[in-house]
C-alpha positions in Angstrom: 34.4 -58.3 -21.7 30.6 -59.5 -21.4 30.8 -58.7 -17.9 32.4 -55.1 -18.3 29.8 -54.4 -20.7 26.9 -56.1 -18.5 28.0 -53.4 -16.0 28.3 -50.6 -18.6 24.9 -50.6 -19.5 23.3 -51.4 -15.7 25.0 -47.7 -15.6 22.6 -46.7 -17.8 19.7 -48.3 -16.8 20.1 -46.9 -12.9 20.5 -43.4 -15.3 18.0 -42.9 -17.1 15.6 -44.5 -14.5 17.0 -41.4 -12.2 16.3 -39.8 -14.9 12.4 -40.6 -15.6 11.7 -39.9 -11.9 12.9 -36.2 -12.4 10.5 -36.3 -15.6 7.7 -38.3 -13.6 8.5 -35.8 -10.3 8.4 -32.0 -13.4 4.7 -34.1 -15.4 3.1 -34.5 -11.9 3.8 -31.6 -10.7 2.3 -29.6 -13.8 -0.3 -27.7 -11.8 1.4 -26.9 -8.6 1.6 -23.5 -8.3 5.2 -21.8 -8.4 6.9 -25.1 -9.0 9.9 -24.9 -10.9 11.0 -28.3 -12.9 14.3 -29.8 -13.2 16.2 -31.4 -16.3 19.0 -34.3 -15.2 22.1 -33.8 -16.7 24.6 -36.8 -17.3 27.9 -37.6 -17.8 30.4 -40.4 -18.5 32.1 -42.6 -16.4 35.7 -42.6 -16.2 37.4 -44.8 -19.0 39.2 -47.3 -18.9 42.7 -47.8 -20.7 43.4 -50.8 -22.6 47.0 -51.8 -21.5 49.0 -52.9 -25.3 46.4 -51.8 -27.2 48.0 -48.1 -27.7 48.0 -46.4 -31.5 51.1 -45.4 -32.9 50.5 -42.3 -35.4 54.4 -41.5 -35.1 57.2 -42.3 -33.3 56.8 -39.3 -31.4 52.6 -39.3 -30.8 50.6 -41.8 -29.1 46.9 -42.1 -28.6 45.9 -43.5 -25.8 42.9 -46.6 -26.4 40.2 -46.7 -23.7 36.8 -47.8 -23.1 33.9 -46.5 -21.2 32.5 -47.8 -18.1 28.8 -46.2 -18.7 26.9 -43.2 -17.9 26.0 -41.3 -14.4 23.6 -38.4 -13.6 26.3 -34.8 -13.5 23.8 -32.7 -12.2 19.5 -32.1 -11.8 19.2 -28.4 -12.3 16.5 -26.5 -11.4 15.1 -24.4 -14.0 13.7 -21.1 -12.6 12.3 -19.8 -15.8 9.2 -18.0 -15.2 5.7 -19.7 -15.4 2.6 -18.1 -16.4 0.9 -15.8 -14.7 -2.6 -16.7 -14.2 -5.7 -15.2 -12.8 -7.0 -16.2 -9.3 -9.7 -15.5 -7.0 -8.5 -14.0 -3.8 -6.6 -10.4 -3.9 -4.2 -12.4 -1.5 -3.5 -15.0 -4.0 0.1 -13.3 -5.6 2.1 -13.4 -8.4 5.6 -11.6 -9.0 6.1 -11.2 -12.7 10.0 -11.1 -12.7 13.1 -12.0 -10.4 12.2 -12.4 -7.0 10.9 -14.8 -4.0 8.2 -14.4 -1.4 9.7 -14.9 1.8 7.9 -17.2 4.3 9.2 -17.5 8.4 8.6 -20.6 10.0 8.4 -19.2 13.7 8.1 -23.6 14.5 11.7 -24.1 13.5 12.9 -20.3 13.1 13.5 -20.8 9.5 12.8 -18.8 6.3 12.3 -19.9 3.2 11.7 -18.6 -0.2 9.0 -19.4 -2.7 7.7 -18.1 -5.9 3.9 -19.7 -4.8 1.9 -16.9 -3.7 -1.3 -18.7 -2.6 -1.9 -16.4 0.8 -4.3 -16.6 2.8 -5.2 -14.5 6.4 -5.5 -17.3 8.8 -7.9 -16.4 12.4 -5.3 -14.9 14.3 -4.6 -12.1 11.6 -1.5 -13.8 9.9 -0.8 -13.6 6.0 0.2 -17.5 5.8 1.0 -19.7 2.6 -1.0 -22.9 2.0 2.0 -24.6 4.6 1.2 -22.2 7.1 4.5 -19.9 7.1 4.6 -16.3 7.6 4.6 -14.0 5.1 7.3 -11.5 5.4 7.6 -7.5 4.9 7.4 -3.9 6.4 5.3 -2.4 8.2 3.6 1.4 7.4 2.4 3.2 9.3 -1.3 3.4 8.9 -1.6 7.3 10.0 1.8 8.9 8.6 2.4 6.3 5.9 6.1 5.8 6.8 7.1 2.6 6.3 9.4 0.5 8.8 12.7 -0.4 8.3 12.4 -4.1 9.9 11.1 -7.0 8.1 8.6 -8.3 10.5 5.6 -11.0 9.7 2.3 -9.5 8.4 -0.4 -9.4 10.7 -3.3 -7.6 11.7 -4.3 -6.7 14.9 -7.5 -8.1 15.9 -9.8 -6.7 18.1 -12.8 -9.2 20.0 -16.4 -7.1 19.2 -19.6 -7.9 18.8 -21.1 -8.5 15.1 -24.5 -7.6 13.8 -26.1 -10.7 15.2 -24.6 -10.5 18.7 -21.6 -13.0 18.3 -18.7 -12.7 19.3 -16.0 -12.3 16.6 -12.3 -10.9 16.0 -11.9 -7.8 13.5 -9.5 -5.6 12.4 -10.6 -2.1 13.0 -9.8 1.4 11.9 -9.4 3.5 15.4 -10.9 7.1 15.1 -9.5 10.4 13.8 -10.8 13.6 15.4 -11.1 16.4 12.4 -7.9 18.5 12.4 -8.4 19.9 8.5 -11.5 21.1 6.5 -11.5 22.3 2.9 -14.3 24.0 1.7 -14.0 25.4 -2.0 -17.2 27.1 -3.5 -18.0 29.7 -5.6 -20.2 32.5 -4.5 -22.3 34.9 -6.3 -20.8 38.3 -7.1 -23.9 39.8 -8.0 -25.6 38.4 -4.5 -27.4 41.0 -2.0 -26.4 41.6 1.3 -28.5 40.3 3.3 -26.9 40.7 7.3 -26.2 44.8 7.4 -24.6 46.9 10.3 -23.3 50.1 9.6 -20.8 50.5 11.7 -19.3 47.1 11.5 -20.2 45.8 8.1 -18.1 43.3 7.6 -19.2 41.3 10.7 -23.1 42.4 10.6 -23.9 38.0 10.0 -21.8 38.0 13.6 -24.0 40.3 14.9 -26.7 38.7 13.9 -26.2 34.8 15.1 -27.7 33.9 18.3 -26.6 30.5 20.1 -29.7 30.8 22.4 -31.6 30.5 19.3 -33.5 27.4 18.0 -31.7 28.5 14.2 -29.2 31.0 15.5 -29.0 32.4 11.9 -32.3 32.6 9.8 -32.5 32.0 6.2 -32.6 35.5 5.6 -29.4 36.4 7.6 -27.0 35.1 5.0 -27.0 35.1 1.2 -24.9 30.8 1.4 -24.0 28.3 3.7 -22.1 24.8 2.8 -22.1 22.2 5.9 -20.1 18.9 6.3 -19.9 16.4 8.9 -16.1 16.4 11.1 -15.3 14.0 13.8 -14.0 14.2 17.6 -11.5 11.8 19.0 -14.0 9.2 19.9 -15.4 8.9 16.7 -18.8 11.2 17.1 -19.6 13.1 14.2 -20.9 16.5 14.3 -22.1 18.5 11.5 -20.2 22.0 10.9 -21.5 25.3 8.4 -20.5 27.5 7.2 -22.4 30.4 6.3 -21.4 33.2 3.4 -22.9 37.0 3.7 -22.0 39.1 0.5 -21.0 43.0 2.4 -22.5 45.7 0.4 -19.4 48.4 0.6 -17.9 49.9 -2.2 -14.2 51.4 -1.1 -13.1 52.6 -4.9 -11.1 49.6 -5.4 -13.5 47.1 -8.0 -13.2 44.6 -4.4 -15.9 42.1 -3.4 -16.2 41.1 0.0 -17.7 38.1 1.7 -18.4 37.7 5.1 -18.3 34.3 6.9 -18.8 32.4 10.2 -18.3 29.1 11.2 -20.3 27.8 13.2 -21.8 23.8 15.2 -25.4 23.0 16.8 -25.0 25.1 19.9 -25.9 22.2 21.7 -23.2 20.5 20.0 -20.6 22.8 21.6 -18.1 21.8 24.4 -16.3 25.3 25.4 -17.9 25.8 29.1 -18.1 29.4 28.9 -19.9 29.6 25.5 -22.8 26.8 26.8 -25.8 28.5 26.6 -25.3 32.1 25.5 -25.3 33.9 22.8 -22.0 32.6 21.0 -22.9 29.2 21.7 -21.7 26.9 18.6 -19.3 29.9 16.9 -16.4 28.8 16.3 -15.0 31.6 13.5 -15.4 34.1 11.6 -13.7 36.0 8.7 -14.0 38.1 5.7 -12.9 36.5 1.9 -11.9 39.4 -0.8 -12.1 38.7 -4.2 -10.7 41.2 -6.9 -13.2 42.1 -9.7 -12.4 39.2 -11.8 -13.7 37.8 -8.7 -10.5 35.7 -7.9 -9.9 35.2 -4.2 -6.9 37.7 -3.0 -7.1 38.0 0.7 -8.5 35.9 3.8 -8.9 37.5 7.2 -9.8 35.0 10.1 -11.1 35.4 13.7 -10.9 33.5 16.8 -12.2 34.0 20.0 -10.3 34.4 22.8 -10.2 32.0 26.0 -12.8 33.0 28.6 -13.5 36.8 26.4 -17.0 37.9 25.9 -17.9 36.1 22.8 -20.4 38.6 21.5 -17.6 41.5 21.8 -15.5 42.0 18.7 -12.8 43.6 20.6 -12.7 39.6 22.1 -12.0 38.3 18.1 -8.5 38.6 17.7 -6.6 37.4 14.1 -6.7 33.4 13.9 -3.4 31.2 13.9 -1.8 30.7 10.6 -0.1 26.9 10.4 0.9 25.2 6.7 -0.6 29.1 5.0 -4.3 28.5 6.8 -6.0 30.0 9.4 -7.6 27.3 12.1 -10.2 27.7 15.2 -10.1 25.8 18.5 -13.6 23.5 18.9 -15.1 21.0 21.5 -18.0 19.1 20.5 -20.1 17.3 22.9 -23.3 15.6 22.9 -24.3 16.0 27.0 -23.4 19.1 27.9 -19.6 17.8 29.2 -16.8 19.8 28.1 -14.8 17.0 26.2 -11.0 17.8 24.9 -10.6 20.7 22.4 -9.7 20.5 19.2 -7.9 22.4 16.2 -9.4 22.8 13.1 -7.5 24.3 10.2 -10.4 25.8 7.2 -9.5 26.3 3.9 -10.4 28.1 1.5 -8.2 27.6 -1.3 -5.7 30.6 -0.2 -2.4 31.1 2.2 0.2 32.3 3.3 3.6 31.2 2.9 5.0 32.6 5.9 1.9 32.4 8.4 1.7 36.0 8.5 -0.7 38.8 8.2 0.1 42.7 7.3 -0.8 43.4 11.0 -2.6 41.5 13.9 -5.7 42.7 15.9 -8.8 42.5 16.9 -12.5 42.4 14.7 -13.2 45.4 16.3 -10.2 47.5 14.8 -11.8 46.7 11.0 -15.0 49.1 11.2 -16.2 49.6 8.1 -13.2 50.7 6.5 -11.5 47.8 4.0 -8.2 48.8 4.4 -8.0 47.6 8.1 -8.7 44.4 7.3 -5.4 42.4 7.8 -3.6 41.1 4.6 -2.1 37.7 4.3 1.9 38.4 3.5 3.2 36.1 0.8 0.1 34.7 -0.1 -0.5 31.8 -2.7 -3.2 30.6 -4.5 -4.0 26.8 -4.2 -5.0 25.0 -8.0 -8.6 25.7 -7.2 -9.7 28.4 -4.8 -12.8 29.6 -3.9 -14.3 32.4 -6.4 -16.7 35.0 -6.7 -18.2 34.9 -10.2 -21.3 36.4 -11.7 -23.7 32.7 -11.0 -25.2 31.5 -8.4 -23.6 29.9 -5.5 -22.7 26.5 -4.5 -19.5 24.1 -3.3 -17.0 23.2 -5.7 -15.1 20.7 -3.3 -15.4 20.0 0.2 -13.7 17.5 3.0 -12.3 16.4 5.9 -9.8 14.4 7.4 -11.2 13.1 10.4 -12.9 9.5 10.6 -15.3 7.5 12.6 -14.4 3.6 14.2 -14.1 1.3 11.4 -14.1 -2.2 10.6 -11.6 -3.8 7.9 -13.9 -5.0 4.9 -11.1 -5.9 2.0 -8.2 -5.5 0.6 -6.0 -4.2 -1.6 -2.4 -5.1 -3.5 -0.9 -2.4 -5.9 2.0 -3.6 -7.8 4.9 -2.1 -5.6 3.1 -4.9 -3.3 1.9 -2.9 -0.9 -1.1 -4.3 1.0 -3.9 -2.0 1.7 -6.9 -2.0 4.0 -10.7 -1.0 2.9 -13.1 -0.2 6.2 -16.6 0.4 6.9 -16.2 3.9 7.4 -14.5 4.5 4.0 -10.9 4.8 5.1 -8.3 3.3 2.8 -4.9 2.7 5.0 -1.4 1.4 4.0 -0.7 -1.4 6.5 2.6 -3.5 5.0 4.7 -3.9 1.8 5.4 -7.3 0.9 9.3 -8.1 1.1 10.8 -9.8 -1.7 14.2 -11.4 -1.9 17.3 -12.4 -4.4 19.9 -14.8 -4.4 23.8 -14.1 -6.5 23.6 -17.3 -7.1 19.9 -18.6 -7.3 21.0 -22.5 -9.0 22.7 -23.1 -5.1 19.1 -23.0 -3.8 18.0 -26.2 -2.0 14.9 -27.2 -2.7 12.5 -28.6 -0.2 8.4 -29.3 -0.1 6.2 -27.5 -0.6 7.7 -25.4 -3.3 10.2 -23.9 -1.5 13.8 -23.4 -1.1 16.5 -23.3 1.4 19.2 -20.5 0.9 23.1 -22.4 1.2 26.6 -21.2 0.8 26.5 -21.7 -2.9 23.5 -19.2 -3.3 24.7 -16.8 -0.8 22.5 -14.7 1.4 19.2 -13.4 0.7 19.5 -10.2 -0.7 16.0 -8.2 0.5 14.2 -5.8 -1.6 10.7 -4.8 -2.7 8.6 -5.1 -5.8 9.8 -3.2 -8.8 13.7 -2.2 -6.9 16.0 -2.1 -9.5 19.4 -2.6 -7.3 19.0 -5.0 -5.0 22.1 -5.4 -4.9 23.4 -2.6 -3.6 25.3 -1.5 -5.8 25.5 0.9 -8.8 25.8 -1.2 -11.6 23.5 -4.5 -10.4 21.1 -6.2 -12.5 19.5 -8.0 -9.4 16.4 -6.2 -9.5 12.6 -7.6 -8.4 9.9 -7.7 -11.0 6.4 -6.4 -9.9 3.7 -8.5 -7.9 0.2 -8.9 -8.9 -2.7 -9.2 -6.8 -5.4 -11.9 -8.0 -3.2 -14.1 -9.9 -0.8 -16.9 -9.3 2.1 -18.1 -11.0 1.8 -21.5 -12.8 4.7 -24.0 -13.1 7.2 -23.7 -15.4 6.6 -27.2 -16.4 6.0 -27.9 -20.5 4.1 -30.8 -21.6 5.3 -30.7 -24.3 9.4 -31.0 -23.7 8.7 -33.7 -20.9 6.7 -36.2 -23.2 10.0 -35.9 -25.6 12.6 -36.4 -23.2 10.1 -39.1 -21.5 10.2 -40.9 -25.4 13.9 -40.2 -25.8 14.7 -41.6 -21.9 12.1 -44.6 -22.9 14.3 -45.1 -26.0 17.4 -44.5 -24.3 17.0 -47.0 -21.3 15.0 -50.2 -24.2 18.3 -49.8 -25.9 20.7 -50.5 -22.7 18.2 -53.1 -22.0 19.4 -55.1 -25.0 23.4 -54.2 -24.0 22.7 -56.0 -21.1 20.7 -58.9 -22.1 23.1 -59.6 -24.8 25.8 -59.2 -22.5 24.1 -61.6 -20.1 23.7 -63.9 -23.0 27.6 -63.1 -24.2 28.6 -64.0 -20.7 26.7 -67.5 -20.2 28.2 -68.2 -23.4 31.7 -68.0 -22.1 30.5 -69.7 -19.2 29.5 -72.9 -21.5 32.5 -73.3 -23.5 34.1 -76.9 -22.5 38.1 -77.0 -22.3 
């Protein structure tokens, strides 16, 4: 019997020394980031039944009598309750607050894993690594169209050898150019202005008749009653500085109408087109006629481009300009030696359209005169939340832009909380480059754990299920509850580890593991006993 028991309690001692190493492995672990902390679980031995030694309640019941042979460890489950989320200094230093794991790649062994610790970091070859040095996992997007790829892929930024500021050699991450292809230009301009540019037989293109390409200013101050510039870009990057320039026409057809001449116009040195370098026309690019009603809210747009190779100074060579997505656009090609570079489209806006890309009738300039009801109507025409008006105050832009770029170089970033990863550059571009891929598990307890906070998906968990941040149904189907919780940039998540649990259970298990001490040293002393007695 003293034997028996001896080995009972060694049972427990082997335990609940198990036992502390799961509480010693959760206490010095308290600070790792993402860990998740385990509790043992034990369970009894199989007993042992004491032949003879049955209970008889009845003659027709009998309880069995047995003894235990100790205790042994069931199970150490990992708890994945959530730790805190706490604030960090890197924006690639994450945190998902809710269900969900960061997948890392190992492209060593060709092995993911899956982690709750966000600590990221871009390493010199572009890569969004973890402290270990594993990939970071998730789509690409595209930075221009913003549609985002279907494959999971490793995030990574292309890097690009240049030349810093002092002359050394380095690797960046840069923005390519974006020739203009869209301006906006939203102002309001005076009804009560003079006209300043007159013709009387063509009054509504008398500022036309008046610019001069061969001209050191091909239109004078006194020539227009407004003008509005902003700065577009070719395909190489260059920027060039385009105007605008508003006439008010002084013509009163019965109708309350006011009328606004325009041309559009670059630094005639600045312009590519070989047969407008050096003439007259050199630097137009459009012109058109705004009408305002007498509440002076813009109701018609009539545009003008030039024809290829037509006399530029000849209105009959001005025929009705493209309509694409409701606005009118003009063909340039800027140029800063005199080459004739690739042309360009340029859509202007003005804050009205057409929802069919039509007019009332097409033409020329020329077939306008000074008659108001030649000028061609925009059919189905909308109004945009904020057009450009013609109220009773002085003149000046409301809104204006651009959508064309110069080179840039990748300064910072960004992480929104659908975990999409942004890029800041020099030249003021904010692009989309990759969401952040998270993953679930049916089964999350059949995770196998492995350093470096990380775990192993098994049979028992089943396959990762892949998602992004803030996806209700990842698992694919109508009714799941296997949704991903948001990620936050700046913050980490802390273990789940409480102080305050593991110096109890550390008391209990030191309490637990002094009292099987004594089972066995009495045991031991029970058993020498036996082993004294003289026959």
């Amino acid at each position: 019997m003293a034997f028996s028991s001896l080995s009972t309690g060694a049972t427990a001692l082997n335990a609940f020394s198990d036992n502390m190493q799961v509480i010693s492995n959760n206490l010095s672990n308290v600070n790792t980031v993402g860990f998740k902390s385990s509790r043992t679980l034990f369970g009894d031995l199989m007993s042992t039944e004491i032949t003879g030694a049955n209970y008889y309640m009845s003659s027709e019941t009998t309880y069995p009598s047995q003894i235990g042979n100790g205790v042994g460890i069931s199970a150490i489950e990992t708890q994945y309750t959530q730790g805190s989320i706490l604030s960090a200094d890197d924006v690639t230093d994450l945190a998902i607050s809710g269900k969900g794991y960061f997948g890392v790649y190992d492209s060593l062994s060709n092995a993911m894993y899956y982690t709750r610790a966000g600590d990221m970091h871009f390493d010199a070859d572009g890569n969004l690594v973890n402290s270990s040095g594993l990939h970071l996992m998730g789509r690409q997007i595209d930075p221009i169209t913003g549609e985002e790829s279907g494959a999971i892929t490793q995030i990574h930024l292309d890097l690009t050898e240049t030349t810093d500021s002092t002359g050394a050699t380095v690797m960046a991450a840069m923005c390519q150019p974006k020739a203009t292809s869209s301006i906006s230009m939203i102002t309001n301009l005076d009804s009560d202005e003079e006209d300043k540019s007159t013709d009387e037989d063509n009054p509504f293109f008398a500022l036309f008749n008046n610019y001069n390409g061969t001209s050191d200013t091909p239109l004078s101050e006194d020539d227009y009653s407004y003008s509005s510039s902003l700065t577009v870009y070719d395909e190489n990057g260059d920027s060039y500085d385009v105007t605008v320039y508003y006439d008010k026409v002084d013509v009163d057809d019965g109708s309350g109408n006011i009328y606004y001449e325009y041309v559009v116009a670059t630094d005639p040195a600045n312009d590519g087109r070989a047969a407008a370098q050096g003439t007259s026309s050199a630097g137009l690019l459009q012109m058109g006629i705004l009408t305002f009603d007498a509440k002076g809210q813009l109701v018609n747009q009539a545009a003008y481009s030039l024809g290829e190779g037509a006399d530029a100074k000849d209105l009959s060579s001005w025929s009705t300009s493209p309509l694409s997505s409701g606005v009118s656009s003009f063909t340039a090609s800027f140029t800063t030696d005199g080459s004739s570079p690739a042309a360009q489209t340029i859509s202007l806006d003005f804050g009205i359209g057409s929802a069919t890309n039509s007019y009332s009738a097409t033409g020329t300039a020329a077939d306008v005169g000074s008659n108001a009801d030649n000028i061609p109507a925009l059919q189905m025409k909308y109004l945009e939340a904020s057009p450009t008006t013609a109220h009773s105050t002085s003149s000046y832009t409301q809104t204006q832009s651009q959508d064309g770029y110069t080179l840039g170089y990748l300064s910072t970033f960004e992480v929104d909380d659908n975990g999409v990863i942004s890029g800041r550059y020099t030249n003021g571009v904010t692009q989309e480059l990759y969401q952040v891929a998270l993953y679930s598990f049916r089964n999350e307890s059949g995770l196998e754990r492995v350093a470096g906070t990380m775990f192993l998906a098994t049979n028992e968990s089943g396959e990762a299920i892949v998602g992004t941040a803030n996806d209700s149904l990842a698992d694919g189907s109508s009714s799941g509850d296997m949704g991903f919780g948001s990620i936050a940039s700046t913050s980490l998540e802390s273990s789940n580890v409480d102080l305050a649990e593991e110096f109890a259970s550390m008391i209990l298990n030191q309490q637990a593991l002094q009292a099987n001490t004594k089972v066995v040293t009495t045991s031991n002393e029970m058993y020498q006993t036996a082993l004294g007695v003289k026959t």
